[in-house]
Backbone as JSON Lines, residues from 0, in Angstrom:
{"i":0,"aa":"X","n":[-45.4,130.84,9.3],"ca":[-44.76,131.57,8.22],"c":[-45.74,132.65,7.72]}
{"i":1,"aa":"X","n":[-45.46,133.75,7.67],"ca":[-46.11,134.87,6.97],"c":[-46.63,134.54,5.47]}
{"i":2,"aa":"X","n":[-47.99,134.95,5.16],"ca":[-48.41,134.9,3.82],"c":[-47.58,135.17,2.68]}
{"i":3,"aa":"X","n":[-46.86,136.33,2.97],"ca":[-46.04,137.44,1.82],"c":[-44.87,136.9,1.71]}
{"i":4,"aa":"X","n":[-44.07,136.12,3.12],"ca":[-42.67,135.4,2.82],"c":[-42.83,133.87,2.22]}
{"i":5,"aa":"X","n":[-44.43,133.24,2.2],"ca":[-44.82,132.17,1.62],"c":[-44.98,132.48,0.28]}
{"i":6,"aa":"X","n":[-45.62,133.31,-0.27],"ca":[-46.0,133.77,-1.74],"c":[-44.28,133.77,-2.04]}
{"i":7,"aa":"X","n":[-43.54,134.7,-1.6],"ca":[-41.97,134.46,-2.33],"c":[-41.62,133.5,-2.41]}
{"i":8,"aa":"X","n":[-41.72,132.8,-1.94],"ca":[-40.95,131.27,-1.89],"c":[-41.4,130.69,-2.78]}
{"i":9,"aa":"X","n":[-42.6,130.75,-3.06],"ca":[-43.44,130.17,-4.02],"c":[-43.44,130.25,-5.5]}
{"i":10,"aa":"X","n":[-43.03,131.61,-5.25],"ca":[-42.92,132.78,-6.8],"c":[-41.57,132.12,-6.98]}
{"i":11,"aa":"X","n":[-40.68,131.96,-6.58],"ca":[-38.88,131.95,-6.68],"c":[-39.02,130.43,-7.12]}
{"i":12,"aa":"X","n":[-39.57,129.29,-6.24],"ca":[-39.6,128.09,-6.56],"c":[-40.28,127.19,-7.91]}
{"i":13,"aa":"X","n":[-41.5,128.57,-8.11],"ca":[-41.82,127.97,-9.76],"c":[-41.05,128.73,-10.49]}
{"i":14,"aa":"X","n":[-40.19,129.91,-10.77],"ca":[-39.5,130.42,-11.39],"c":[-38.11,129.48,-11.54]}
{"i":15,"aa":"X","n":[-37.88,129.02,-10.43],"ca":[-36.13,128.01,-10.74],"c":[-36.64,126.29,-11.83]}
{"i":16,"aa":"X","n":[-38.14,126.46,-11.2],"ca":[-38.75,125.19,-11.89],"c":[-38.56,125.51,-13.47]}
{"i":17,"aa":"X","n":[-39.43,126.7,-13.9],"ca":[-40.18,127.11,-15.07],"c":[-38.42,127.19,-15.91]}
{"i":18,"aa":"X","n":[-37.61,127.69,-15.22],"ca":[-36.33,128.1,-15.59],"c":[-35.25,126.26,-16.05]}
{"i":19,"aa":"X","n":[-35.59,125.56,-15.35],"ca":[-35.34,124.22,-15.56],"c":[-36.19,123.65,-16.58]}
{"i":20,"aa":"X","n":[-37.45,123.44,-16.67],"ca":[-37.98,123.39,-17.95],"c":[-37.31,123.84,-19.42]}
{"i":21,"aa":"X","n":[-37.43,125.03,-19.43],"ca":[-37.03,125.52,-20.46],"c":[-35.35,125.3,-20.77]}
{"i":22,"aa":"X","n":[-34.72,124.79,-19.92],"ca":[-33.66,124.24,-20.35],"c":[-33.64,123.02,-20.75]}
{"i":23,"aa":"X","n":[-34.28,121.94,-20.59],"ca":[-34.66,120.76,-21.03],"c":[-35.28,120.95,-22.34]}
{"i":24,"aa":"X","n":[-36.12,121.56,-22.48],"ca":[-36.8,121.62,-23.5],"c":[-35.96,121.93,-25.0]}
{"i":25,"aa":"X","n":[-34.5,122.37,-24.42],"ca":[-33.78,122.57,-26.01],"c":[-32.64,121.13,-26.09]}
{"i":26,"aa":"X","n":[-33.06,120.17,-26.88],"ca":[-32.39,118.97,-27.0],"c":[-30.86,119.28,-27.19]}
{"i":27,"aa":"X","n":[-30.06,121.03,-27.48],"ca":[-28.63,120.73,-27.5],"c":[-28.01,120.78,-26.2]}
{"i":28,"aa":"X","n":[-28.86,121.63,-25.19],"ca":[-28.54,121.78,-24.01],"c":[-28.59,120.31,-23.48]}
{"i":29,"aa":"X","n":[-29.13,119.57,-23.32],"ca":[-29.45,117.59,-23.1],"c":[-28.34,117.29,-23.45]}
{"i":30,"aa":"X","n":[-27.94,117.24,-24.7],"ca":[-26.58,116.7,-25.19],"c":[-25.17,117.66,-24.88]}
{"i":31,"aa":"X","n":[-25.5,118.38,-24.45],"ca":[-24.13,119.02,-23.8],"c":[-24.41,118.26,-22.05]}
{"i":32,"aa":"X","n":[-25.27,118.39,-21.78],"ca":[-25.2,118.17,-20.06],"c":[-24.81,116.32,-20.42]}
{"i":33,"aa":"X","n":[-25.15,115.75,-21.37],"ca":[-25.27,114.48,-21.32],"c":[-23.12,114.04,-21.34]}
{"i":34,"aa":"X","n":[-23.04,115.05,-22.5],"ca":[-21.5,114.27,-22.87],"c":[-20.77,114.94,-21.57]}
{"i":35,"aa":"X","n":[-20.84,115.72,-21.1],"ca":[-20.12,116.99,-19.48],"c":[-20.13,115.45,-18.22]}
{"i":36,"aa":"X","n":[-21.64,115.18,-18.43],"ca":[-21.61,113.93,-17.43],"c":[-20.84,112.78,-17.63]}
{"i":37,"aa":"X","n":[-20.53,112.03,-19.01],"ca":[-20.32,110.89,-19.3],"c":[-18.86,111.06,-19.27]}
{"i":38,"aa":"X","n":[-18.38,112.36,-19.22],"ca":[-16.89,112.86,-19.6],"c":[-16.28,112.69,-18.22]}
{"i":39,"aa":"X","n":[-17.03,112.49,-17.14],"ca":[-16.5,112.09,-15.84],"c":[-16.19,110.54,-15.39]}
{"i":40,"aa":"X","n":[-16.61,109.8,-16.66],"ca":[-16.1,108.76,-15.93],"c":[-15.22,107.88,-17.32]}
């Protein structure tokens, strides 16, 4: 694999991470994903 198509992957994969974090991190977003889930069964 090329250096420069490794660095993207890399850059993109802590960005979807860093981007998941910060959605966790707001407890109304938790309780919306929580009742969306529980509403399926």
């Amino acid at each position: 694999m090329k250096p420069l198509h490794r660095f993207v992957l890399l850059a993109a994969l802590l960005g979807v991470l860093g981007a998941v974090f910060a959605l966790y991190a707001q407890p109304d977003f938790l309780m919306m994903l929580a009742n969306q889930v529980w509403s399926c069964f």
